[in-house]
C-alpha positions as CSV (number, residue, x, y, z in Angstrom):
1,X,51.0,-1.9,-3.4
2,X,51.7,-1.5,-7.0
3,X,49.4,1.3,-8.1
4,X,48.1,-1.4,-11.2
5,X,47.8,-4.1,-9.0
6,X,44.9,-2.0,-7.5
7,X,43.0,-2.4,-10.2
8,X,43.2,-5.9,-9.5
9,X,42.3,-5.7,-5.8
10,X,39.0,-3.5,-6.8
11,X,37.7,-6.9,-9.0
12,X,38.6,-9.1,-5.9
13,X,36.6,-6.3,-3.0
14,X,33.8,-6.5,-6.0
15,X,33.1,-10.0,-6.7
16,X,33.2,-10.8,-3.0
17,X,30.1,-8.4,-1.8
18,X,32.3,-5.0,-0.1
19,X,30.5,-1.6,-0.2
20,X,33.4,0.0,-0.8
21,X,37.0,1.3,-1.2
22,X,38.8,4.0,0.6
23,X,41.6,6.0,-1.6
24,X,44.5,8.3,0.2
25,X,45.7,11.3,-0.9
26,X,48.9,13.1,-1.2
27,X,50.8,15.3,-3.8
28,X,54.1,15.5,-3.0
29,X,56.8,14.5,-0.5
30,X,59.2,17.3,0.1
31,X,62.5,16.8,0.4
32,X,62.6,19.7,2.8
33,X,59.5,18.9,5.4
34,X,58.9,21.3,8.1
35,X,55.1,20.6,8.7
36,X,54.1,18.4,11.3
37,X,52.5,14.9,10.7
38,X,49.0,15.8,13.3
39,X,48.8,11.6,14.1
40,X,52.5,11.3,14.0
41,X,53.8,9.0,16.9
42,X,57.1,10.0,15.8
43,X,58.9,13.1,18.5
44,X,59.5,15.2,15.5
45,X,56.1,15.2,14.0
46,X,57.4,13.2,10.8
47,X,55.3,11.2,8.1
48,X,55.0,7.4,9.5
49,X,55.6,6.6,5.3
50,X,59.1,6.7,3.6
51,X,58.7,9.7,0.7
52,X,59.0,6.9,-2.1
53,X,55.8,5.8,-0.6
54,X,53.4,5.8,-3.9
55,X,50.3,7.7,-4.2
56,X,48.1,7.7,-7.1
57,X,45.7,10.4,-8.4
58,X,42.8,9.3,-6.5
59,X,40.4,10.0,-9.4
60,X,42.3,8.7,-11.8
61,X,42.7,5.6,-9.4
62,X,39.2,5.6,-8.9
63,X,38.0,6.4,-12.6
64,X,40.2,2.9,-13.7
65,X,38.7,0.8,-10.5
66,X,35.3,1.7,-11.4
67,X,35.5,0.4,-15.3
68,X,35.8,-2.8,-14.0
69,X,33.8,-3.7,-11.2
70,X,29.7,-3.1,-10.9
71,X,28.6,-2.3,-7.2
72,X,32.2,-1.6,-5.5
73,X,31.7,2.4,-4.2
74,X,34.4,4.5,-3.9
75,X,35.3,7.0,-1.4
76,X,38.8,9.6,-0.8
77,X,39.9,9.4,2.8
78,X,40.6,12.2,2.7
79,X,41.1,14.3,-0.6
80,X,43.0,17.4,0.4
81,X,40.3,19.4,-1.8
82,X,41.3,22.7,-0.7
83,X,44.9,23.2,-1.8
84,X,42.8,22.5,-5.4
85,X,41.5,25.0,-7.8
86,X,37.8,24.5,-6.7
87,X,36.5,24.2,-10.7
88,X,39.3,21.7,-11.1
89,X,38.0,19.5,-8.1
90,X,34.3,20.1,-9.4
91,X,35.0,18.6,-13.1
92,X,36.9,15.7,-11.3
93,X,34.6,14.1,-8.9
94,X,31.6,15.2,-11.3
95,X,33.3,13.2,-14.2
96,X,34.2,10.1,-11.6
97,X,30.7,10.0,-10.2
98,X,29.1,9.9,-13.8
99,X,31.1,7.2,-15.1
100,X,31.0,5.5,-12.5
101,X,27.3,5.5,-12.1
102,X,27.1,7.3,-9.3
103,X,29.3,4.8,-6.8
104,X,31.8,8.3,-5.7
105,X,31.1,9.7,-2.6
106,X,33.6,12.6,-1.7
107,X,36.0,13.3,1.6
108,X,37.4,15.8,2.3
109,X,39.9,17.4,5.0
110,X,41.8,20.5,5.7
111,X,45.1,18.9,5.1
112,X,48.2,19.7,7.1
113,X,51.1,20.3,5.0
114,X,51.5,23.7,4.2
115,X,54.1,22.9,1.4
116,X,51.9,21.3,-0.6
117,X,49.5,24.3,-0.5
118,X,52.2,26.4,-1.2
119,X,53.1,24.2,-4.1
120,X,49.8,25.0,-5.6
121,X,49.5,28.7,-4.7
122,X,46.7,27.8,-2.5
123,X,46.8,29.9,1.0
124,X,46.9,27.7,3.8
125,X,46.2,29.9,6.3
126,X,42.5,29.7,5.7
127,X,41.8,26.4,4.6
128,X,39.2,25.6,6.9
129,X,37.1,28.0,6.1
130,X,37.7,27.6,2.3
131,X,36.8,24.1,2.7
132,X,33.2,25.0,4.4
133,X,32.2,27.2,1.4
134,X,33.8,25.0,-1.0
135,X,31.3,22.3,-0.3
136,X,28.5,24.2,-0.5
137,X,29.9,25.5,-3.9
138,X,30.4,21.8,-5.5
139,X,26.9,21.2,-5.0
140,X,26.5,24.3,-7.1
141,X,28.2,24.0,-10.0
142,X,27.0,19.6,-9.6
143,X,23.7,20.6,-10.0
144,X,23.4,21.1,-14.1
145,X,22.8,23.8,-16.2
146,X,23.3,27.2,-15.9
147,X,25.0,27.8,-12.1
148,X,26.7,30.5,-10.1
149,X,28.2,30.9,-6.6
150,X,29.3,34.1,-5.0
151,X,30.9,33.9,-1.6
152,X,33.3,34.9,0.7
153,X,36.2,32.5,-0.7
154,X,35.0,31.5,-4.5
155,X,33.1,34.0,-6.7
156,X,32.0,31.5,-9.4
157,X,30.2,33.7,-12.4
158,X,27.4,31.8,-14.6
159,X,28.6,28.7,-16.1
160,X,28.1,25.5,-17.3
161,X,30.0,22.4,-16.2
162,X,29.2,19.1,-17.5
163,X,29.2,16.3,-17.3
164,X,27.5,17.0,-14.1
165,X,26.2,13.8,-11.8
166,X,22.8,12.4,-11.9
167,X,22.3,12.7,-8.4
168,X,23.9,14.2,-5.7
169,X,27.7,13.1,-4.7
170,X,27.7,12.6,-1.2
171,X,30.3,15.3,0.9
172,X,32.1,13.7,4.1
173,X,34.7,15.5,5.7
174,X,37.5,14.0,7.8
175,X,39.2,14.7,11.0
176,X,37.9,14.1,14.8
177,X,39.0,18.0,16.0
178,X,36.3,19.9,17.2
179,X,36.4,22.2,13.9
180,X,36.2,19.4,11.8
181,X,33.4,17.9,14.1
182,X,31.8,21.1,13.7
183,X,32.4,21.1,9.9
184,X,30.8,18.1,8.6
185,X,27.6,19.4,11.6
186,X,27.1,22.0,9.5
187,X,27.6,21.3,6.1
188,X,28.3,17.6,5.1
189,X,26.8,14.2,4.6
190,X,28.6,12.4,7.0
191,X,31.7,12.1,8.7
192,X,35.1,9.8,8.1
193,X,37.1,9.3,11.4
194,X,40.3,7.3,11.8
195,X,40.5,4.2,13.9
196,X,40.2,4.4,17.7
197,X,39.8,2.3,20.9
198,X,36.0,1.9,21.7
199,X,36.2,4.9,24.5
200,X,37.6,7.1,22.0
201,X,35.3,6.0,19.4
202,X,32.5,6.9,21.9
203,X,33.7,10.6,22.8
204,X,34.2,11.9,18.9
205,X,31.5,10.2,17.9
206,X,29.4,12.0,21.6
207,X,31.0,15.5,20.0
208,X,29.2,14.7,16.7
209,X,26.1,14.0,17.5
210,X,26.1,17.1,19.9
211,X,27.4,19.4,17.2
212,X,24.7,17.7,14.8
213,X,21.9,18.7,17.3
214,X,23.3,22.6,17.3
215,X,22.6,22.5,13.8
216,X,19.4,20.7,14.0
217,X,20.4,17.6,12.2
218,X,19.7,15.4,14.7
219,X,17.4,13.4,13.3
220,X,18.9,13.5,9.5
221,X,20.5,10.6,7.1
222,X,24.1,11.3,8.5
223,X,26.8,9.0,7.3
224,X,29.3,8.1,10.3
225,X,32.2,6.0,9.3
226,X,35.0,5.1,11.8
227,X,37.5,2.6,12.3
228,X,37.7,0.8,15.7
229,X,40.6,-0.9,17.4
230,X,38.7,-4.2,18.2
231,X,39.0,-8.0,16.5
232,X,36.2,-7.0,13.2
233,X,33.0,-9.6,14.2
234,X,29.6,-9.2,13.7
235,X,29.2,-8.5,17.2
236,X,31.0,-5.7,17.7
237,X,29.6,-3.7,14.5
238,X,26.1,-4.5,15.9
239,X,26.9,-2.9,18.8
240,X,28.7,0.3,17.0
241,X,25.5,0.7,15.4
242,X,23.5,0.6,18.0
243,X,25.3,2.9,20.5
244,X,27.5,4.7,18.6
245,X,25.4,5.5,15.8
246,X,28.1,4.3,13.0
247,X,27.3,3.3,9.9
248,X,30.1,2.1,8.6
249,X,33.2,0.8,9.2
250,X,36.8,0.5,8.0
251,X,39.5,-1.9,8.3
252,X,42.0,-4.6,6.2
253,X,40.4,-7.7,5.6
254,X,44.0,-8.9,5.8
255,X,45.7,-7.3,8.4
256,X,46.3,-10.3,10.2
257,X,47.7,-12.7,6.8
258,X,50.6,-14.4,7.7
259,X,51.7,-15.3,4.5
260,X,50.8,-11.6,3.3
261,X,53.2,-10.5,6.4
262,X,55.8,-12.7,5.2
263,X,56.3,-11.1,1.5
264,X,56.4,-7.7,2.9
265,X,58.9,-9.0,5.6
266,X,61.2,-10.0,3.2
267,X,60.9,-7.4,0.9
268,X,58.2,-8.4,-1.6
269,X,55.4,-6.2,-3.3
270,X,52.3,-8.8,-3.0
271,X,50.1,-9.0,-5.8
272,X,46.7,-8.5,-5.6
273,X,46.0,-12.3,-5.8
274,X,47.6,-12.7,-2.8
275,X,44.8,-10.8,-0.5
276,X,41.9,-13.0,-2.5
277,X,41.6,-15.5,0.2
278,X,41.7,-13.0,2.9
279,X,39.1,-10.9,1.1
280,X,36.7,-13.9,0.7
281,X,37.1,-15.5,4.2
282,X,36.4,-11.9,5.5
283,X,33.6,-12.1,3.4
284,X,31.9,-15.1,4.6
285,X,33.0,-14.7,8.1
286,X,31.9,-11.5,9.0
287,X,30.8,-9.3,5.9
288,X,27.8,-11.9,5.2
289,X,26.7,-11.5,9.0
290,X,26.6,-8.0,8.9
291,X,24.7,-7.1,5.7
292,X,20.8,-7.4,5.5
């Protein structure tokens, strides 16, 4: 879409009763690619989006969608946090979350293009493990007043950062390997995964739970939001729920518009007013059965 008509689409998700809004991430496209697109169908590993594919700042994005709508929350699936100067992603999402009144959660990933770290004079060798103790540094320097951190990746003297958030922002991290399984185990708020068949949706979300019960979160308030390759009814995010465990779920209200198909099959941008009646029979068919 048109980055502004966003904007526009944010008002429509609003008024119509969604939780929320998912924003992607990515720097750059460059021109020379050697790193390999991880869910790539593609031989060669390459991007399944052109490189004029647009993508906003996600918290500038979210910072405009959340001065004009009221309950809409806001999430990054994913934010590449870690080929970021940690203070710089602190003041950010701490600035997002407070005008915003608290409707930001965070998620994060590893990332997989090296030449965007490089870009950034980030080391991508170790950006799993810089991601770990970066979370539990943003919660640091969120938490007001005087804070410090001191670790293996980040040595964060005594500052002040503000504005911080009233409350905490929650942490998600993204990715179904068994590292990033592990990851958001040990040291987030919940999980993002990407869309899968129901059988697939059962093993990752199986790993999960098990690596949750190494770190004896079993029992916690753990966020698990997944995608599933399935018509969207009632029904089937009842059961998701109830077996699986997932709290949330993700998909395109109108993914099956044929008139929204038709623009972008002969070459036309749609405007945002063009998904309203998707977004509202969504609403009413299955968002309305599915919230208490």
């Amino acid at each position: 879409m048109d980055p502004r008509e966003l904007i526009a689409m944010s008002t429509l998700l609003d008024d119509a009763g969604y939780h929320g809004l998912m924003v992607s991430d990515h720097l750059v496209f460059p021109r020379e690619l050697e790193s390999k697109y991880p869910y790539s169908p593609h031989p060669d590993g390459r991007p399944i989006w052109e490189p004029e594919t647009v993508w906003p700042d996600p918290w500038v994005l979210i910072g405009a969608m959340s001065a004009v709508t009221t309950q809409l929350n806001f999430t990054t699936n994913i934010y590449v946090a870690p080929m970021r100067p940690i203070l710089q992603v602190a003041k950010e999402v701490g600035t997002a979350s407070v005008i915003s009144g608290g409707r930001v959660a965070l998620g994060v990933g590893a990332g997989w293009m090296r030449e965007e770290f490089e870009l950034q004079g980030q080391d991508f060798t170790n950006r799993g493990k810089r991601l770990t103790e970066m979370i539990q540094a943003l919660r640091e320097l969120w938490s007001g007043g005087w804070v410090e951190f001191h670790g293996d990746y980040y040595d964060i003297p005594e500052l002040t950062m503000e504005p911080h958030p009233a409350e905490p922002v929650p942490i998600y991290v993204g990715g179904h390997s068994d590292a990033a399984l592990k990851r958001a185990a040990k040291v987030a708020d919940g999980w993002i995964g990407n869309a899968y068949p129901w059988d697939e949706a059962v093993h990752y979300t199986g790993r999960l739970r098990e690596f949750l019960a190494d770190e004896g979160r079993a029992d916690d308030d753990f966020e698990i939001i997944c995608g599933l390759y399935a018509m969207p009814e009632p029904e089937l995010f009842e059961r998701a729920e109830a077996e699986l465990g997932i709290t949330a779920t993700l998909c395109q209200p109108w993914a099956l518009d044929a008139g929204i198909q038709r623009m972008k099959g002969e070459g036309i941008t749609p405007p945002a007013e063009a998904y309203r009646e998707s977004i509202e029979r969504f609403a009413t068919d299955v968002l309305a059965h599915c919230q208490s």
